[in-house]
DSSP file (Angstrom, degrees, kcal/mol; ACC not computed):
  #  RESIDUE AA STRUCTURE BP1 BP2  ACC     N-H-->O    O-->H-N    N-H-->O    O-->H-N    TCO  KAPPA ALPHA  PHI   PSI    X-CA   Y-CA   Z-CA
    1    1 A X    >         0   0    0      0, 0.0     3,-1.2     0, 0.0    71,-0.0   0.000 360.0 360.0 360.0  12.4    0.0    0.0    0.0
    2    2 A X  T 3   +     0   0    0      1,-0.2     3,-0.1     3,-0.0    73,-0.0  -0.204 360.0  43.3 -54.2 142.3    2.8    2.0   -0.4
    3    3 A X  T 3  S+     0   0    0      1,-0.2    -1,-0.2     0, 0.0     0, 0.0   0.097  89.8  98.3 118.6 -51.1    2.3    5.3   -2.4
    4    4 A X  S <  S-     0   0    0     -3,-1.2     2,-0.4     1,-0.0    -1,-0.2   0.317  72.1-121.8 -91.8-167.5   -0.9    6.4   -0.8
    5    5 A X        -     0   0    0     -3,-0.1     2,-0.1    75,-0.0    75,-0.1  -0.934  16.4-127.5-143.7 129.4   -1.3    8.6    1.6
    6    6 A X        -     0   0    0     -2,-0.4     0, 0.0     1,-0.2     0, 0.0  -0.482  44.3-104.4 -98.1 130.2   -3.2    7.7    5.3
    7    7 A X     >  -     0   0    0     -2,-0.1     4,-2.6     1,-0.1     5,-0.2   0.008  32.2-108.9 -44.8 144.2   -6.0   10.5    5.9
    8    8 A X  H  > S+     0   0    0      1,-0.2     4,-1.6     2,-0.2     5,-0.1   0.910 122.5  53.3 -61.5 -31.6   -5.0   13.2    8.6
    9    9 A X  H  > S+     0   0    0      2,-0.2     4,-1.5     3,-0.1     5,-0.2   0.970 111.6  38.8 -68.0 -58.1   -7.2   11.8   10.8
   10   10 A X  H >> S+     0   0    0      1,-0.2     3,-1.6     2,-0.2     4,-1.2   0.952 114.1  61.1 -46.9 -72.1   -6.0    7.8   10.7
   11   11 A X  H 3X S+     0   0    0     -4,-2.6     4,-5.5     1,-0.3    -1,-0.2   0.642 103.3  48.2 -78.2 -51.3   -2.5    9.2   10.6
   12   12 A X  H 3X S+     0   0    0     -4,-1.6     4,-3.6    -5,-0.2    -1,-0.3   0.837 112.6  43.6 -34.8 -52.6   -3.1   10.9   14.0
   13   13 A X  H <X S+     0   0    0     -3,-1.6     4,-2.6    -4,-1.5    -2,-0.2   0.823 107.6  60.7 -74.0 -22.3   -4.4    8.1   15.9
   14   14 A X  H  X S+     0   0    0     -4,-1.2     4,-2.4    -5,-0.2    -2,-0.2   0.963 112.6  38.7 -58.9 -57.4   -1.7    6.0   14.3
   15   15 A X  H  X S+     0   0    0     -4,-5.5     4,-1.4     1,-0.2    -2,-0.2   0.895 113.9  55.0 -54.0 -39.7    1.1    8.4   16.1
   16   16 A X  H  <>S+     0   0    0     -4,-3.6     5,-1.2     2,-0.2    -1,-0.2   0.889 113.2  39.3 -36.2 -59.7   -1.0    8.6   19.1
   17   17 A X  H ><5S+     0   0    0     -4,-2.6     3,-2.1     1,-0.2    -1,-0.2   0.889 116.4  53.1 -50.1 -41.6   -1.1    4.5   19.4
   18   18 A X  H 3<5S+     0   0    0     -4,-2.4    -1,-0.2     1,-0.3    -2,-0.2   0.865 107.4  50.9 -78.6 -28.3    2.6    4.6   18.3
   19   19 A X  T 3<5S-     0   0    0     -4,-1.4    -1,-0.3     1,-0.0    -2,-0.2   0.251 130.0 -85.3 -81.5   3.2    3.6    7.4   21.4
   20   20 A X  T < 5S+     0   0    0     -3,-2.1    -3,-0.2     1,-0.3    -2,-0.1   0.561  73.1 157.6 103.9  -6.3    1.8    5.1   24.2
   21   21 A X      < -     0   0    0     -5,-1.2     2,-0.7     1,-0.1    -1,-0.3  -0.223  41.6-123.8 -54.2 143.9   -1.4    6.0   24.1
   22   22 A X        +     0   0    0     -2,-0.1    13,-2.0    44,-0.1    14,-0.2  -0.792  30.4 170.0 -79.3  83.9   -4.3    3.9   25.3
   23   23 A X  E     -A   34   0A   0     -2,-0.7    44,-1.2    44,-0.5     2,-0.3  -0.946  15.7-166.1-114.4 150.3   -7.3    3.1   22.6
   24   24 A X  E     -A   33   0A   0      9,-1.9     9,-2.0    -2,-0.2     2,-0.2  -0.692   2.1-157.5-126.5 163.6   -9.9    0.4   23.8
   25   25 A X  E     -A   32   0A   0     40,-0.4     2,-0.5    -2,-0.3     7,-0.2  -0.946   7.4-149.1-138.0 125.3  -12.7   -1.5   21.6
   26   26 A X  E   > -A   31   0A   0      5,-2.8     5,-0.8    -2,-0.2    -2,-0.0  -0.865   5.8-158.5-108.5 162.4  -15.4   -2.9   22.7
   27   27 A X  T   5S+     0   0    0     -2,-0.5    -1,-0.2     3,-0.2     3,-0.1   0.788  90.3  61.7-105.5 -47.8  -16.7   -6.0   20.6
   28   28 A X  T   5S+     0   0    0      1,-0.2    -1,-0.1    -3,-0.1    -2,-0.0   0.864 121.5  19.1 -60.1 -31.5  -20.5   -5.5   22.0
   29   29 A X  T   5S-     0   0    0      2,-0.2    -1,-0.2     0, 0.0    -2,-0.2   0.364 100.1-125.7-121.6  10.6  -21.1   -1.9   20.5
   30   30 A X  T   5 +     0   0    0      1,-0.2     2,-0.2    -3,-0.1    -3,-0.2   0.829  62.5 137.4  59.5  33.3  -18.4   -2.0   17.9
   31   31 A X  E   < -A   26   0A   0     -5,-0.8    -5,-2.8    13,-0.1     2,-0.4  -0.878  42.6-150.1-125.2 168.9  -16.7    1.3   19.2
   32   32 A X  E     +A   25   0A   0     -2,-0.2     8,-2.0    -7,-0.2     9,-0.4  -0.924  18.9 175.0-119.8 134.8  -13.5    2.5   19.8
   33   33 A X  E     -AB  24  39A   0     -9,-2.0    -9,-1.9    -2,-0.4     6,-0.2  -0.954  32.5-108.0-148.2 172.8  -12.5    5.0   22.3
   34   34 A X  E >   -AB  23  37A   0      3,-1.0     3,-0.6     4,-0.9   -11,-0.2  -0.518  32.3-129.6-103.6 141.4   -9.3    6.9   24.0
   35   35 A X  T 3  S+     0   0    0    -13,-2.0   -12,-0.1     1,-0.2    -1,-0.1   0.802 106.9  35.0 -77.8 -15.5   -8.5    5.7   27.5
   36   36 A X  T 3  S-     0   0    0    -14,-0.2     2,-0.3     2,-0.1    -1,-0.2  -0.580 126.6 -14.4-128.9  91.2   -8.4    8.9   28.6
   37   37 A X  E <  S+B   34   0A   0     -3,-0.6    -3,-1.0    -2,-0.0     0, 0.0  -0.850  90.5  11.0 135.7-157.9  -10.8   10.6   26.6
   38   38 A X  E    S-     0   0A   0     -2,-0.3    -4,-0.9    -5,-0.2    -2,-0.1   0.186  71.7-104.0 -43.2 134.3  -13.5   11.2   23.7
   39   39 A X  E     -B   33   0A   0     -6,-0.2    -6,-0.2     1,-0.1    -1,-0.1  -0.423  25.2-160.8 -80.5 171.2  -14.3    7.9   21.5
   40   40 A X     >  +     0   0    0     -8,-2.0     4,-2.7     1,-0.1     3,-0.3  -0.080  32.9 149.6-145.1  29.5  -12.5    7.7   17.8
   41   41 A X  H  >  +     0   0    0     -9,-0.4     4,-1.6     2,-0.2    -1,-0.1   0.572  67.4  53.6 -25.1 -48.9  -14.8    5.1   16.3
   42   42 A X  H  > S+     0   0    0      2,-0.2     4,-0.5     1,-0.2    -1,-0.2   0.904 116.8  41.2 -37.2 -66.6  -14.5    6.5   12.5
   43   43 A X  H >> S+     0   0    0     -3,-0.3     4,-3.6     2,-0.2     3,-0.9   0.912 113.2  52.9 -48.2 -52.6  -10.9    6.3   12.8
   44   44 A X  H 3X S+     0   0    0     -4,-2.7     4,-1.8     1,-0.3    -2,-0.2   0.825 109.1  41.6 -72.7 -32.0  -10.9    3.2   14.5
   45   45 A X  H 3X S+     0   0    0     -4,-1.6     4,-0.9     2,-0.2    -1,-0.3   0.469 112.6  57.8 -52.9 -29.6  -13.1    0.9   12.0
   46   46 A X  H <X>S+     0   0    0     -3,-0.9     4,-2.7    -4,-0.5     5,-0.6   0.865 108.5  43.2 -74.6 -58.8  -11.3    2.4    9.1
   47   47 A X  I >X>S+     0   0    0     -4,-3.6     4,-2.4     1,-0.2     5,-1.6   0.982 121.9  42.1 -53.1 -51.3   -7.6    1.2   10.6
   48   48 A X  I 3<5S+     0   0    0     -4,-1.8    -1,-0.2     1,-0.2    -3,-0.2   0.867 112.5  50.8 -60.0 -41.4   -9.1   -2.3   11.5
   49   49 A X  I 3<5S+     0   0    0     -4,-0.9    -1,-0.2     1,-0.2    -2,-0.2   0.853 111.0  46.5 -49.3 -43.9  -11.0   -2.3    8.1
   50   50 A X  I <<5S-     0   0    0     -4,-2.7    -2,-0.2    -3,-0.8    -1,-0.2   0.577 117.0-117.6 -77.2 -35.9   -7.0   -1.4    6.4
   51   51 A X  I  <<S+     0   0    0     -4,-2.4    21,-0.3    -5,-0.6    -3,-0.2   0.942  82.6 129.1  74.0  49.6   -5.8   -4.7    9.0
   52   52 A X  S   <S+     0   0    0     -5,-1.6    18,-2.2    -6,-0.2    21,-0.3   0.687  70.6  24.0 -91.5 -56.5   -3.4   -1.3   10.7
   53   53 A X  E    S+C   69   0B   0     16,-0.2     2,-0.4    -9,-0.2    16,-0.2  -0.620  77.1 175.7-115.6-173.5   -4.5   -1.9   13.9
   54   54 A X  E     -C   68   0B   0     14,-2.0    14,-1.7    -2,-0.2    -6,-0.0  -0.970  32.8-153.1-156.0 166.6   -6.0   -5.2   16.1
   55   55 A X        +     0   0    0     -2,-0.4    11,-0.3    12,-0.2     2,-0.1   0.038  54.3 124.3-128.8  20.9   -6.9   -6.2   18.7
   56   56 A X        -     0   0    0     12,-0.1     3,-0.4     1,-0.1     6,-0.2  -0.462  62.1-127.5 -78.4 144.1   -6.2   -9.8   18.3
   57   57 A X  S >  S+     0   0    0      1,-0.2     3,-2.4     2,-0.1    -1,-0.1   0.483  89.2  96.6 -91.5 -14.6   -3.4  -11.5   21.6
   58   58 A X  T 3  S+     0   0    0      1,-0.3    -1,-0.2     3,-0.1     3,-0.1   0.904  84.5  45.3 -77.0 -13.6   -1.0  -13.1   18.7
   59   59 A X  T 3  S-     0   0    0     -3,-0.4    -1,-0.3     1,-0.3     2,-0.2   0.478 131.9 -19.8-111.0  28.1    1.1  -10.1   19.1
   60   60 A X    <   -     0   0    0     -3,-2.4     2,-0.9     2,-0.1    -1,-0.3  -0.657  70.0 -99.5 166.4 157.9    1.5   -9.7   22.5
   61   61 A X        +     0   0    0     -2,-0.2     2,-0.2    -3,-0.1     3,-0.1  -0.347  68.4 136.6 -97.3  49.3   -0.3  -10.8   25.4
   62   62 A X        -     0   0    0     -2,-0.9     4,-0.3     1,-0.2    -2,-0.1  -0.458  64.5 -67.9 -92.9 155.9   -2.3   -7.7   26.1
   63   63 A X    >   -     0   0    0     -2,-0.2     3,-1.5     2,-0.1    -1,-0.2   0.012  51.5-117.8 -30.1 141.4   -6.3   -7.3   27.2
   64   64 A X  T 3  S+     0   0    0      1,-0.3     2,-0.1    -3,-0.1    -1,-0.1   0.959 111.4  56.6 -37.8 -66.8   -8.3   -8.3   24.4
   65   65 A X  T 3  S+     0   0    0    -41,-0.0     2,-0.5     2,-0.0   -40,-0.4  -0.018  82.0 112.8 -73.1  33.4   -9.9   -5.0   24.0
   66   66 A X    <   -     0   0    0     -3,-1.5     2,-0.2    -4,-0.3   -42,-0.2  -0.926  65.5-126.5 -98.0 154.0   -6.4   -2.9   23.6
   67   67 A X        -     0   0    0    -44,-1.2   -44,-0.5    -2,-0.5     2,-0.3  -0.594  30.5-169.8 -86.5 126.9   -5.8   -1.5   20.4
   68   68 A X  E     -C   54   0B   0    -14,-1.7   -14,-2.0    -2,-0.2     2,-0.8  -0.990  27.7-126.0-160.6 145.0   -2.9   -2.2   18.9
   69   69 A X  E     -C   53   0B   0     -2,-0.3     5,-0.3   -16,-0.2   -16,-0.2  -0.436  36.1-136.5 -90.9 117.3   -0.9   -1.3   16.1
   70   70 A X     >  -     0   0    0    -18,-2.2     4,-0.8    -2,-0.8     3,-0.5  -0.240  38.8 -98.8 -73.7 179.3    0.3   -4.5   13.3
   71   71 A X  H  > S+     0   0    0      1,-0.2     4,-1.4     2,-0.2    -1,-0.1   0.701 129.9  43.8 -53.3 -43.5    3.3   -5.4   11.7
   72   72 A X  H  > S+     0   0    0    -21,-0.3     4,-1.9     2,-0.2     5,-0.3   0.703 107.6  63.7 -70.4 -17.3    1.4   -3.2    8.2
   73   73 A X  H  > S+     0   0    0     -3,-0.5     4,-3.9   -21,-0.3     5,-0.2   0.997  98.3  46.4 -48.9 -70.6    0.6   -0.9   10.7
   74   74 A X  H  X S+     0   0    0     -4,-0.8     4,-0.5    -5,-0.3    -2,-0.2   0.651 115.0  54.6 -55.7 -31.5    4.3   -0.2   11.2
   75   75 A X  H >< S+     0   0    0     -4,-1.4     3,-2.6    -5,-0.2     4,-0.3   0.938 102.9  43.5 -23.9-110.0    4.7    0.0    7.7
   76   76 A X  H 3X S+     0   0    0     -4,-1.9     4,-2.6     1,-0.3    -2,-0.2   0.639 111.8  59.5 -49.9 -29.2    2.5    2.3    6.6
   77   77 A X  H 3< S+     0   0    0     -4,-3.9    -1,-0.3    -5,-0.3    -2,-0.2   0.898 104.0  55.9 -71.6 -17.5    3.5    4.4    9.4
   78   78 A X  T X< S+     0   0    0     -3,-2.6     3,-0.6    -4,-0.5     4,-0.2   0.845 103.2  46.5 -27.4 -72.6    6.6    4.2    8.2
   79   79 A X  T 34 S+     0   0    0     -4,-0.3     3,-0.2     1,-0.3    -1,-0.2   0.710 112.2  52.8 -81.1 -12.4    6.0    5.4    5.0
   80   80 A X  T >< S+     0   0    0     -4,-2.6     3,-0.7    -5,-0.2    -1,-0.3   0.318  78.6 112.6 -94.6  16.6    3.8    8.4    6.5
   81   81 A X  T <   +     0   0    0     -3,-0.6    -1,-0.1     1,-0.3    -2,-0.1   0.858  66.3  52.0 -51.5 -55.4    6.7    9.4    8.7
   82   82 A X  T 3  S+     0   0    0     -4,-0.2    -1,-0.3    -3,-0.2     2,-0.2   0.475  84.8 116.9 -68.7 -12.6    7.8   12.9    7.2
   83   83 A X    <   -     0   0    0     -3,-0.7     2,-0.5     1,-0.1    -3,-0.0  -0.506  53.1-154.6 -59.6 126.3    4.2   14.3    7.3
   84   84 A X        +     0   0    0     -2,-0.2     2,-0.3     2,-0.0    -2,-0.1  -0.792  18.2 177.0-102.2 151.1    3.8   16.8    9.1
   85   85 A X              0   0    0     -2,-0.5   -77,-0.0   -74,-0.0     0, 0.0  -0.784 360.0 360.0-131.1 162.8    0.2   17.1   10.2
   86   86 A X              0   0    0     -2,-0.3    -2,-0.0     0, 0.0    -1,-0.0   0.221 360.0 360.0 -79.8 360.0   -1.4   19.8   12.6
């Protein structure tokens, strides 16, 4: 997927995840939300959609519902590195 360019929005929550930040999902209402703060559902259904983030144990053995960024994740962030975004 190299080439493209990740929306300002994705690209933010991507940096967020990548800087330590908390994001939860729950499975019953299919939302996503900051642990400390305001949910980011749009965002978050788009990355999952893209297979950028999971919440799946096979790459580390964190709660189920953490958010977490994959191996394309770290890719694509990769390749968005030099943006600078607002």
């Amino acid at each position: 997927m190299a080439g493209w360019w990740m929306p300002v929005p994705q690209l933010r929550v991507m940096r967020a995840l990548e800087n330590g930040f908390v994001m939860r999902y729950c499975s019953k209402t299919d939302t996503y939300w900051w642990e400390v703060g305001g949910k980011c559902t749009p965002q978050g259904r788009a990355l999952r959609n893209k297979g950028l983030i999971t919440t799946e144990r096979r790459f580390d053995g964190r709660l189920p519902d953490d958010v977490r960024i994959t191996p394309t994740g770290k890719n694509e962030l990769g390749y968005n590195r030099h943006r600078e975004i607002n």
